[in-house]
N, C-alpha and C positions, 0 to 999 in steps of 0.2 A: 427510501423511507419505509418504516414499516406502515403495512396497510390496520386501518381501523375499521371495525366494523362493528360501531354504536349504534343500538338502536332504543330511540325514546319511546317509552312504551306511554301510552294515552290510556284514556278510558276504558277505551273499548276490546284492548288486548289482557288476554289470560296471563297470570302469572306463571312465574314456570314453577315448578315441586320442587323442593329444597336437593333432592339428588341431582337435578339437571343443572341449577345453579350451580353446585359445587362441583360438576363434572365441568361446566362452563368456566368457572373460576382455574380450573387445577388448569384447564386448555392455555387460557390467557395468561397464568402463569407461567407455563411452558414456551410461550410463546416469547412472551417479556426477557427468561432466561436465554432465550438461544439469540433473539437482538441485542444483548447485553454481549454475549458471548462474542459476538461477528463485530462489535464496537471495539472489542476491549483486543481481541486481534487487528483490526484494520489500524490500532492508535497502538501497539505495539513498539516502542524505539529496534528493535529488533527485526521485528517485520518491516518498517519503513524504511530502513540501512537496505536490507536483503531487497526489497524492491526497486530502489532505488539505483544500487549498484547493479541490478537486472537493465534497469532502463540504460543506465550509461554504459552497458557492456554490451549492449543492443545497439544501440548509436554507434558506438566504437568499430563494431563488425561491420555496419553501414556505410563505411568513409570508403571513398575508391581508393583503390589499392596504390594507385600513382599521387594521390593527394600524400598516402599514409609513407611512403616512401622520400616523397620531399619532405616531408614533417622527419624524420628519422635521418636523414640526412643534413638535414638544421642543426639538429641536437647535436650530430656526432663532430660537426662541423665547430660548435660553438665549443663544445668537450675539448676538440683538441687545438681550439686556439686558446683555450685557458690553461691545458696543462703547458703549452710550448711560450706562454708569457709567465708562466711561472720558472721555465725552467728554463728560461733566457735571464731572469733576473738574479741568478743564483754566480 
């Protein structure tokens, strides 16, 4: 979150001079734009696809190798009992 840093001024504190205001203001605008900017990337459909396909390509490298190989061996397995039931019914 971004950080705030309000302060209520009382009594007994000095005003600031109208330059230090407006240098204070153009800051906090500056600051405003660049949180707007890191929102408007993190909610991205683009960026969220790309991260996401980072995550599950990350996981994918993860898998043992012997898990990944029975897995590919299923597929190819179920691959060629469909083309050999189709090409028994012909």
């Amino acid at each position: 979150m971004a950080e705030t840093d309000i302060e209520i001024k009382g009594a007994d504190t000095v005003a600031l001079p109208p330059s230090a205001l407006v240098s204070e203001i153009e800051r906090t605008r500056a600051d405003l734009a660049r949180t707007i900017d890191e929102i408007a990337d993190r909610v991205s459909p683009g960026n969220v696809a790309r991260r996401t396909a980072d995550r599950a390509k990350e996981r994918l490298s993860q898998v043992d190798p012997l898990i990944g190989g029975a897995v590919a061996l299923a597929a190819a397995s179920v691959t060629c009992y469909l083309i050999w039931r189709k090409l028994r019914k012909k």
